[in-house]
C-alpha positions as CSV (number, residue, x, y, z in Angstrom):
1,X,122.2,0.1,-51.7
2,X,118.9,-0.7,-49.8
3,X,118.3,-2.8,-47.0
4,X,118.1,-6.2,-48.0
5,X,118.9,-5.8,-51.3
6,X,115.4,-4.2,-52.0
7,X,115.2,-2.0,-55.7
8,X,114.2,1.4,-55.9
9,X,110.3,0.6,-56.4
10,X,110.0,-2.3,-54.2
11,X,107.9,-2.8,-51.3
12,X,108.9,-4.4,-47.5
13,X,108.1,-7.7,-47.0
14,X,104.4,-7.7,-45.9
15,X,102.3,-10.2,-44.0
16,X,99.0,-9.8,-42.8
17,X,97.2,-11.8,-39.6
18,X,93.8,-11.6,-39.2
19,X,92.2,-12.3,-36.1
20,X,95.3,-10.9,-33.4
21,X,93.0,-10.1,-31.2
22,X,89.9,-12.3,-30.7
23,X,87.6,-9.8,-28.9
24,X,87.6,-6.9,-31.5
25,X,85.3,-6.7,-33.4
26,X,88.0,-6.7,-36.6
27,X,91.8,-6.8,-35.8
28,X,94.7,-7.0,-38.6
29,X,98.4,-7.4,-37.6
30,X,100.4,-5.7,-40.7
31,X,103.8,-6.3,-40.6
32,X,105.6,-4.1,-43.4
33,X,109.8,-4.7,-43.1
34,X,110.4,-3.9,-39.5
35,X,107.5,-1.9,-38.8
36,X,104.6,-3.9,-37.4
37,X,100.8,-2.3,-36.5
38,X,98.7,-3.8,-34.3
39,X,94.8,-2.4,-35.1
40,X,91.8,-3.5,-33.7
41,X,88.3,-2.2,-33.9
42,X,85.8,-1.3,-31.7
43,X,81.7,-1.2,-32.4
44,X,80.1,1.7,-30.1
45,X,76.2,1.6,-30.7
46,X,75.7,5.7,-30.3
47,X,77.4,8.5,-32.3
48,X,78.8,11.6,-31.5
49,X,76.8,14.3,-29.9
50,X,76.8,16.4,-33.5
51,X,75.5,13.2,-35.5
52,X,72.9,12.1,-33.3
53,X,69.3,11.6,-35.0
54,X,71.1,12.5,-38.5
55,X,71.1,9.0,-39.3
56,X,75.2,7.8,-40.3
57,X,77.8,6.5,-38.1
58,X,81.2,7.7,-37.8
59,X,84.4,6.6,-37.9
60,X,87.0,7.6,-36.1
61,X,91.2,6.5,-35.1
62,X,93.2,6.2,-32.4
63,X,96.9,6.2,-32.7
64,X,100.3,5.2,-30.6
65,X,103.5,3.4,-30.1
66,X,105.0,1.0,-27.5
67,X,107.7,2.3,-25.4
68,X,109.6,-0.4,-27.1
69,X,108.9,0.5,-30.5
70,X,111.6,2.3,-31.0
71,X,115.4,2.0,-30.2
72,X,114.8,4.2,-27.6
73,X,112.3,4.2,-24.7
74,X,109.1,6.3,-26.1
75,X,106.9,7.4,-23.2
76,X,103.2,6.4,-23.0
77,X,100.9,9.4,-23.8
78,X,99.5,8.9,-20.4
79,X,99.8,12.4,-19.9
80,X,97.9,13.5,-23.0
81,X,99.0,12.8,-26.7
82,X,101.8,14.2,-28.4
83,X,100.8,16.3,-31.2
84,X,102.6,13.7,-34.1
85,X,100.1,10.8,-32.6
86,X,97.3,13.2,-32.8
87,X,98.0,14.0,-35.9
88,X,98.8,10.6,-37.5
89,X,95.4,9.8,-36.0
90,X,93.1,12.2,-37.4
91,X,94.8,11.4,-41.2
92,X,94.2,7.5,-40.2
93,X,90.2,8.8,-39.4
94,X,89.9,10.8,-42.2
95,X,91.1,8.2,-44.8
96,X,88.8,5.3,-43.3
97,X,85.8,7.8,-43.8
98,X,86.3,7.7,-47.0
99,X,86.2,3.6,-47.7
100,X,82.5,3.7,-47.0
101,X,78.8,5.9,-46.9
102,X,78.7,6.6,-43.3
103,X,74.8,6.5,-43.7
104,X,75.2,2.8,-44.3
105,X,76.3,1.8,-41.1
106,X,73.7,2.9,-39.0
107,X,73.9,5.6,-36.0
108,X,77.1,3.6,-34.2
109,X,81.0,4.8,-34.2
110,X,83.7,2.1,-35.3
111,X,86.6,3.3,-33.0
112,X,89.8,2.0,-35.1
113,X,93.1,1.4,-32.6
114,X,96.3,1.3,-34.3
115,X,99.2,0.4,-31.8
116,X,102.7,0.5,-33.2
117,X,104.6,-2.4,-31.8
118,X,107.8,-2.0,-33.8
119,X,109.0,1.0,-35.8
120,X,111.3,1.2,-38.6
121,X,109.7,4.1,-40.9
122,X,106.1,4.1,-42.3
123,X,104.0,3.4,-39.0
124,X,101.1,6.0,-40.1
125,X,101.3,4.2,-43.8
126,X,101.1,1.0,-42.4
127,X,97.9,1.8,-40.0
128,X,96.1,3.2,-43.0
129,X,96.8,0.2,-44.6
130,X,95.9,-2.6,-41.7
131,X,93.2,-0.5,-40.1
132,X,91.4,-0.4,-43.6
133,X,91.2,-3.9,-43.3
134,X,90.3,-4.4,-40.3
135,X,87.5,-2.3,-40.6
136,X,86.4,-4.2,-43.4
137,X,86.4,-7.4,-41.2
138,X,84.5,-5.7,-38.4
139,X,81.8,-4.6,-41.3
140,X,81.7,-8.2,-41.7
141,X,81.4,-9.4,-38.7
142,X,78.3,-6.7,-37.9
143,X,76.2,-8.5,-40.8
144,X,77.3,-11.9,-39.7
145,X,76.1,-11.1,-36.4
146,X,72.2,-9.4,-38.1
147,X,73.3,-6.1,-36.9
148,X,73.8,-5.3,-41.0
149,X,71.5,-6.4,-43.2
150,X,74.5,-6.3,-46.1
151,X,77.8,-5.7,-46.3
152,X,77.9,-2.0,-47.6
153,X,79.8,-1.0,-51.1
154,X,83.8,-0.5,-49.8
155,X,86.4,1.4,-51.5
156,X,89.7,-0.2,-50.8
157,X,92.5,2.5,-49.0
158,X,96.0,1.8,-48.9
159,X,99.0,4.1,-48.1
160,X,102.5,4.3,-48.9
161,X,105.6,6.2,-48.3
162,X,108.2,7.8,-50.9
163,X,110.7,9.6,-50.7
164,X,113.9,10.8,-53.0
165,X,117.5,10.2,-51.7
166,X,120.7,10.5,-53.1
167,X,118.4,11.9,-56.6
168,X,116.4,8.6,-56.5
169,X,112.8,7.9,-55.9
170,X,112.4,5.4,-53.0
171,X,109.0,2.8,-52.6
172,X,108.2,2.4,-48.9
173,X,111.1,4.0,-46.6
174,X,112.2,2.3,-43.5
175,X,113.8,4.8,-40.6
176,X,117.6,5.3,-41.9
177,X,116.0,6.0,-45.7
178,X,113.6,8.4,-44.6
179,X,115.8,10.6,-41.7
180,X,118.1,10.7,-44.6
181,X,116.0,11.3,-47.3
182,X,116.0,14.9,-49.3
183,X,112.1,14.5,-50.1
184,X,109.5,12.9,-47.8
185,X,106.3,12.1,-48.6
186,X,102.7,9.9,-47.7
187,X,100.1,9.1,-50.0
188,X,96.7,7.2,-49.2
189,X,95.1,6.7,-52.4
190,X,92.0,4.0,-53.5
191,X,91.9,1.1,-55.5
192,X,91.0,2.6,-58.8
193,X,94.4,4.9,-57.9
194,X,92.3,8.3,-56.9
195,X,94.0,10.0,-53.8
196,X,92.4,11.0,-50.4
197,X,95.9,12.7,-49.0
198,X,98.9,13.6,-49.7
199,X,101.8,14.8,-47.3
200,X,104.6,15.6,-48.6
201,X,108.1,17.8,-47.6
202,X,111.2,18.9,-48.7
203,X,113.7,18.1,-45.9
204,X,116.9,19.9,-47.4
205,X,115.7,21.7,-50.3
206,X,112.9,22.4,-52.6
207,X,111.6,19.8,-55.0
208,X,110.3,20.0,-58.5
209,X,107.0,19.2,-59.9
210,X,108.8,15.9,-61.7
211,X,109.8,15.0,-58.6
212,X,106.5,15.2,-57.3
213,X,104.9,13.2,-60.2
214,X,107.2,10.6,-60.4
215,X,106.2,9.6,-56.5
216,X,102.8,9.6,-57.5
217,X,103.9,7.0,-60.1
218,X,105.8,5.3,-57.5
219,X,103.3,5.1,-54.8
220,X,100.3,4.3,-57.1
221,X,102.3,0.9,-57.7
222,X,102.7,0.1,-54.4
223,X,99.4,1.1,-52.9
224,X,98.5,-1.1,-56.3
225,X,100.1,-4.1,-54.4
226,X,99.3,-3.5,-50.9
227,X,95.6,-3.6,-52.2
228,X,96.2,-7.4,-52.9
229,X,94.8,-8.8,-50.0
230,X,91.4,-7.2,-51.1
231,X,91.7,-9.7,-54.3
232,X,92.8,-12.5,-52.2
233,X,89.2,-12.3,-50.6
């Protein structure tokens, strides 16, 4: 039994707000279940020192939780990241890179924040999935303002999490499914279903290659629906 009832291949509730923060240049407030991202972008007009003159942009992420995220008091990284955030940020970076030709934003560095306010499982899923449209709003808001002279082509990026406990494939695991689950795994994939990154782990024991392709059939639905709001507009 799953919490609230939910089947085996069916999503959190999600919601997302446009807009949470008026001063970024794109911000998206994902809620997914309990787990709700806060990311916001930021529009730097130079690039890093090894892109400079090379004519592209970059894109890059920035990732971390709330003290009160969690049920427990988490620290701030005042002190220098942890190596999870570090991680979960470079995978956030490298999957924005690939939603658009960096050339086609000019020589200036969209700095993506994703902030955790609440955590029940999925937080680095869920910041792939907000931050890709918030940096589609920011994109937006760079023509509207002349710095663009068109909205570039965009390849919509969404991420999941599945995982198999008890011998069943779980969509989208909140906390107690996925500390509990025998097989773990992330995958950010695009809207025509082709995958940018795939984590994945056996937490108890080895898993089989079925195993492994019946995620892939599991999270290709729900990337499938948390790529609606791309239709919507």
């Amino acid at each position: 039994m799953r919490t609230n009832n939910r089947a085996a291949d069916q999503l959190r509730p999600l919601s997302i707000e446009y807009g949470f923060q008026s001063q970024a240049a794109g911000s998206v407030l994902i809620r997914l279940g309990n787990t709700h991202v806060l990311c916001a972008v930021s529009v730097e007009e130079e690039v890093p020192p090894f892109l400079k003159g090379k004519g592209q942009g970059w894109i890059t992420a920035e990732y971390g939780m709330l003290p009160g995220a969690t049920n427990t008091r988490g620290r701030r990284e005042t002190k220098g990241q942890s190596g999870r955030s570090m991680e979960i940020q470079r995978l956030i970076g490298r999957s924005l890179r690939m939603m658009v030709d960096l050339k086609a934003i000019g020589e200036r560095t969209l700095r993506v924040d994703c902030d955790v306010l609440n955590a029940d499982g999925g937080t680095r899923t869920a910041s792939i999935t907000g931050a890709a449209l918030a940096l589609r709003a920011a994109l937006r808001g760079l023509v509207a303002k002349g710095l663009l002279a068109e909205l570039p082509p965009l390849v919509p990026v969404a991420a999941v999490s599945v995982g198999v406990r008890g011998g069943c494939c779980l969509l989208d695991l909140d906390y107690g499914e996925d500390s509990s689950a025998e097989v773990d795994a992330n995958f950010v994939m695009t809207g025509d279903g082709r995958l940018i990154e795939v984590q994945g782990s056996g937490e108890r024991a080895p898993f089989a290659r079925q195993d492994l392709l019946a995620m892939l059939d599991l999270a290709a639905k729900g990337v499938g629906e948390l790529l609606q709001p791309w239709r919507d507009d």
